[in-house]
C-alpha positions in Angstrom: -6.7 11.6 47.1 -7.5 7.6 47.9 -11.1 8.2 45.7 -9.2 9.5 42.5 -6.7 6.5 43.1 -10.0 4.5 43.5 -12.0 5.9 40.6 -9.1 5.8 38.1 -8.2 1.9 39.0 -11.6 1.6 38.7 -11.9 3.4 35.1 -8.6 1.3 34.3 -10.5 -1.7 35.0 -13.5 -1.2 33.2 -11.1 -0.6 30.2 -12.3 2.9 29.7 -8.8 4.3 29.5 -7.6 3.6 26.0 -3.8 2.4 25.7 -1.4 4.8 24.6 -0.3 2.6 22.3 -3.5 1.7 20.5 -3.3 2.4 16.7 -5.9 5.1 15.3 -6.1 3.7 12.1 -8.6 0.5 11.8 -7.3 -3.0 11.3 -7.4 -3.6 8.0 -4.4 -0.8 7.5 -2.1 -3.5 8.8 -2.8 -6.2 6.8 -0.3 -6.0 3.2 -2.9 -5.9 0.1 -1.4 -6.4 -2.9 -2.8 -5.3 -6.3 -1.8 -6.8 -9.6 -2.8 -4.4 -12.6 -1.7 -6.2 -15.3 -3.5 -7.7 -19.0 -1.4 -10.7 -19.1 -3.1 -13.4 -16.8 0.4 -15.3 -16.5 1.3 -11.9 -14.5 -1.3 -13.2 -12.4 -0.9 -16.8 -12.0 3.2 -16.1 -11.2 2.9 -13.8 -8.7 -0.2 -16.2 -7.0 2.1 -18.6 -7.2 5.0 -16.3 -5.5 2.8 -15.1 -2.9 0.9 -18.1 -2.2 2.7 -19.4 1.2 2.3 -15.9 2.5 -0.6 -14.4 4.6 -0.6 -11.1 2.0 -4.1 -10.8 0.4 -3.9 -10.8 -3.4 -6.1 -8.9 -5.5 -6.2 -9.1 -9.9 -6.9 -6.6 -12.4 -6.4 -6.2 -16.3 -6.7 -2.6 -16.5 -6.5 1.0 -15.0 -9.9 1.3 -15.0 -10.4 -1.8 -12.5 -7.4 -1.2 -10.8 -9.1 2.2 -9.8 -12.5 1.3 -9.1 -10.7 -1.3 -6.7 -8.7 0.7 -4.9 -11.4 3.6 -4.6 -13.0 0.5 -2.8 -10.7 -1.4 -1.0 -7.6 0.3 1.0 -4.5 -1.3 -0.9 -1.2 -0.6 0.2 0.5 -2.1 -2.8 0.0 -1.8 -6.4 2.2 -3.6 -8.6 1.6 -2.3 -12.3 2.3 -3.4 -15.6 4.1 -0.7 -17.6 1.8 -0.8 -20.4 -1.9 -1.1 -19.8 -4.7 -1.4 -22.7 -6.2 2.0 -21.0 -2.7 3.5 -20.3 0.7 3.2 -18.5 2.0 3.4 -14.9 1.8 6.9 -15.3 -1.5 7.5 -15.9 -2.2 5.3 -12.8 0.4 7.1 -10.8 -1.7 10.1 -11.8 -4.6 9.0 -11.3 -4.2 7.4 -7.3 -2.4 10.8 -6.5 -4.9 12.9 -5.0 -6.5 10.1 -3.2 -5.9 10.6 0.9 -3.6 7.0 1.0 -2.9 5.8 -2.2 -1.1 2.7 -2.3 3.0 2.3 -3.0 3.2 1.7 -7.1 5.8 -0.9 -8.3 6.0 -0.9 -12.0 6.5 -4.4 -13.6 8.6 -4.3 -17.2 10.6 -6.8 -19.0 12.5 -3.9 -20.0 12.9 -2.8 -16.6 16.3 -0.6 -16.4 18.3 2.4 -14.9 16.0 5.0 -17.0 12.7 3.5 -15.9 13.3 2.9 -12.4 14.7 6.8 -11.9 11.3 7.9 -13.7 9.6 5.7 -11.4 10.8 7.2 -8.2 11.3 11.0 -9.7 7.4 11.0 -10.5 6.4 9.0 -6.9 6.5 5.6 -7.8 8.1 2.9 -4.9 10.3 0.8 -7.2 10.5 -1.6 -10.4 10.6 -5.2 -10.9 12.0 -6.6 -13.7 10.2 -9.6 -15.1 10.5 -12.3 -15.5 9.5 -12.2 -11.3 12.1 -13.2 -9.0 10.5 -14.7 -5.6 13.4 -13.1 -3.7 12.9 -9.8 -5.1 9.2 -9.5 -5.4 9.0 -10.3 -1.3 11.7 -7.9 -0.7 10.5 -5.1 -2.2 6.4 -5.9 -1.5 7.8 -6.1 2.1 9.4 -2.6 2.2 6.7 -0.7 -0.2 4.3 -2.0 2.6 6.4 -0.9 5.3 6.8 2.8 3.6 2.9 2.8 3.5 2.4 2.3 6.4 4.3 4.4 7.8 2.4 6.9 6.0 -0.6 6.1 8.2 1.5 5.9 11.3 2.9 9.1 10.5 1.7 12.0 13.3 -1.1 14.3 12.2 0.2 18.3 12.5 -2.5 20.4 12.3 -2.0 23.9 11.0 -4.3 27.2 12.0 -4.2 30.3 9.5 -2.2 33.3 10.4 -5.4 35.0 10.6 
């Protein structure tokens, strides 16, 4: 009994017991990346500008195609999307980053951002709209919780499931 107490402080020591509480999922997966798709640069430059005092890594692009290519790339967690895209809509996008194993929370950008929108948005598995022009206030908010729901995607437990067979 004293050499398992012994061999197990000893293992404890040598950090070969891993915490329970230690995260599966690697580092970057806790860090918010946000994604600007958008083809109007002062998009760009406001929500910089919104962002700029936080610790949230900003990324651009003008189009679905680069937005896709990026996040194929680079883990995101959110994407905030222009309604209307010179290759397509938020739709096509939303499409598009479905089948991917973590796709990132979509919030769709619109000056004409209303009641009709937003329930499309969240029936076909968008996170949420913003109405432009971008409030600071609102924009953190809901970055904040679309993070926060994507994550929790990744913390989510694993079940397994074995055929009946």
């Amino acid at each position: 009994m004293k050499d398992n107490i012994s061999i197990n402080r000893s293992r404890i020591a040598n950090n070969d017991v891993k915490s329970r509480s230690e995260n599966p999922f690697p580092v970057e997966h806790k860090i918010v990346k946000v994604l600007l798709i958008s083809p109007f640069d002062e998009d760009h430059l406001d929500l910089r500008r919104i962002l700029q005092h936080t610790k949230w890594q900003q990324y651009g692009a003008h189009t679905q195609a680069e937005a896709l290519a990026f996040v194929r790339a680079h883990p995101t967690s959110v994407a905030i999307c222009e309604s209307e895209l010179p290759d397509g809509t938020w739709k096509d996008l939303l499409f598009r980053l479905a089948p991917m194993k973590h796709p990132p929370a979509v919030v769709v950008t619109s000056r004409l951002a209303d009641e009709v929108l937003w329930s499309e948005v969240l029936h076909l598995g968008g996170y949420n709209v913003l109405a432009k022009p971008l409030d600071s206030k609102e924009v953190f908010h809901v970055v904040t919780f679309a993070w926060l729901f994507w994550k929790s995607q990744w913390d989510a437990p694993r079940v397994l499931v074995q055929s009946a067979s």
